[in-house]
N, C-alpha and C positions, 0 to 999 in steps of 0.2 A: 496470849497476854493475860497475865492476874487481874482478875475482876477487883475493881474497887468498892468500897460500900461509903458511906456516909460513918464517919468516926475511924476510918483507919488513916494511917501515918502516912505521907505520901512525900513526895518531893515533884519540883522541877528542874528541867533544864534550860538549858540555853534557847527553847525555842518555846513560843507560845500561839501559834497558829501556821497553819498551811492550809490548800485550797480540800487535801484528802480526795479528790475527786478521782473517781478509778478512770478517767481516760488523760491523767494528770500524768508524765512518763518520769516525774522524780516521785511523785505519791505513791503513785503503783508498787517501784520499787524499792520504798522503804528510805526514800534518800526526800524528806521532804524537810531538810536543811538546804536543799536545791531548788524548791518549788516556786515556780517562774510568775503565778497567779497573786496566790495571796501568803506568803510567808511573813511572820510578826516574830522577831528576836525579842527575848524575854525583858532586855535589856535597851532602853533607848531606841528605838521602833516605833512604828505607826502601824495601829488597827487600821481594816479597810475602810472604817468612820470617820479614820484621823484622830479619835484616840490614839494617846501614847500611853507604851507598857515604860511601867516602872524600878520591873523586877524588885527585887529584895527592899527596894526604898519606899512598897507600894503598898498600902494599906490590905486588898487585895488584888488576886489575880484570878483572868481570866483568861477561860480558853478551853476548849477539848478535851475531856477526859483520855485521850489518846497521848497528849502528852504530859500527862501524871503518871508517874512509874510508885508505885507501891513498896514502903521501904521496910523489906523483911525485919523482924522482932529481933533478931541476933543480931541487926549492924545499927551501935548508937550511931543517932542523930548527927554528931559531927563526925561521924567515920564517915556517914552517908553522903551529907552535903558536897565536900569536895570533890564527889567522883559523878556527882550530878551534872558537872561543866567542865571543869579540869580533866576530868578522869575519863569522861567517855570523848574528850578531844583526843586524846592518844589511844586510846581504846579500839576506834572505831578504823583509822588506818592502818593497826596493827593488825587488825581482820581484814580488811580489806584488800592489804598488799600481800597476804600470804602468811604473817609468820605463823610460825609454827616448827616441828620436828625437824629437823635436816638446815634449818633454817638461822644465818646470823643476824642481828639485829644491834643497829646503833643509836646510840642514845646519845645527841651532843644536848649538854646541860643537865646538872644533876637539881633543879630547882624544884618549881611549883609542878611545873606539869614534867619534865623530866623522872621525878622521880615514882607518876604513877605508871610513865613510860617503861621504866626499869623494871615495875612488878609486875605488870599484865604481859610483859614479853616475856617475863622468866618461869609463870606461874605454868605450872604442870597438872593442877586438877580440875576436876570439874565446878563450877562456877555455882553460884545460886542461879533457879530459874529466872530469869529477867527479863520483862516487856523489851521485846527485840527483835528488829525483822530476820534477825540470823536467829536460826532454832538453837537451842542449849546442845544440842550434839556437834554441831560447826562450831560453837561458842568453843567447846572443850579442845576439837580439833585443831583449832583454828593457832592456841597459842601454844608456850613452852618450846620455843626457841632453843638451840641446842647451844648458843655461844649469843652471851648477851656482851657488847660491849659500851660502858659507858665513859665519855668523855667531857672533860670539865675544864675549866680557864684556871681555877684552883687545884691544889691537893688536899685541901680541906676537905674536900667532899668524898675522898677517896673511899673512906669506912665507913659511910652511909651510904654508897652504891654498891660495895660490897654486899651490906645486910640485906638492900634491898631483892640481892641476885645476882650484882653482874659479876659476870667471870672474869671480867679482863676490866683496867682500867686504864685511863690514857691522861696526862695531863698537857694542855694544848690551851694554844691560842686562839679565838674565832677566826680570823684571820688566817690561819692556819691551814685550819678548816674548812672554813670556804674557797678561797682561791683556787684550792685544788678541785674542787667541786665546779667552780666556772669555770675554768679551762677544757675540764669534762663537759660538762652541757654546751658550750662553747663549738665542741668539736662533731659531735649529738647533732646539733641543728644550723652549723655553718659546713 
């Protein structure tokens, strides 16, 4: 993890406490978005006090210097922000379910979080180093999907999922979309 000091640039995310306790079995493993004791969302939440957090409407915040990420000199401030909750919302099951090399990945909606969906499954290099239970060599591994496809309810969006990376684009209905997907999980668990 990057040491922080008093005067460097920092950011949050989406979470402002967990219980951290090593015989915690979401804190252990780095998944303390799960932690069953004392988890505080950054955002409209309860301290274990009964304090509520504020997030961004809050004069200040507290919490853990564990969940202060340190935001490198090279990414301005509003590059940074959006990938402090948006960004590591896709981020994080893009690592998690695999992609990577050999690997398709689909992307329905090309919006807010869609579209940081589309760069972190297309990107192919190494990453900055980032406070992260995954080491920066998984980090690297981990994405650069070999067929990104992205799908939208518009074609407006077609040449900004392009730029973004994907290879393929699809214009579709949600509707579409899903139904085919519940008849699959459907079949899955009945």
């Amino acid at each position: 993890m990057t040491p922080k000091r008093v005067g460097d640039r920092v950011g949050v995310g989406a979470q402002s406490l967990s219980c951290l306790k090593p015989d915690c079995e979401q804190c252990a493993n780095g998944e303390e978005q799960h932690c069953q004791n004392d988890m505080t969302g950054t955002y409209d939440s309860k301290y274990p006090n009964g304090d509520k957090s504020y997030g961004g409407y809050a004069n200040y915040w507290r919490g853990p210097s564990h969940f202060v990420l340190k935001i490198p000199d090279s990414i301005p401030s509003e590059d940074a922000a959006p990938m402090l909750c948006g960004g590591i919302t896709v981020f994080s099951p893009l690592t998690k379910n695999g992609c990577g090399p050999g690997k398709w990945v689909g992307i329905v909606g090309v919006g807010g979080l869609g579209h940081f969906g589309l760069l972190y499954a297309k990107v192919r290099r190494r990453l900055p180093s980032v406070p992260s239970p995954v080491s920066s060599s998984d980090i690297e591994q981990a994405l650069g999907a070999d067929e990104v496809v992205a799908v939208s309810r518009t074609s407006t969006k077609k040449a900004d999922a392009q730029k973004m990376g994907a290879d393929r684009f699809s214009r579709s209905s949600f509707l579409s979309i899903v139904y085919p997907l519940l008849s699959v999980s459907k079949g899955l668990t009945g």
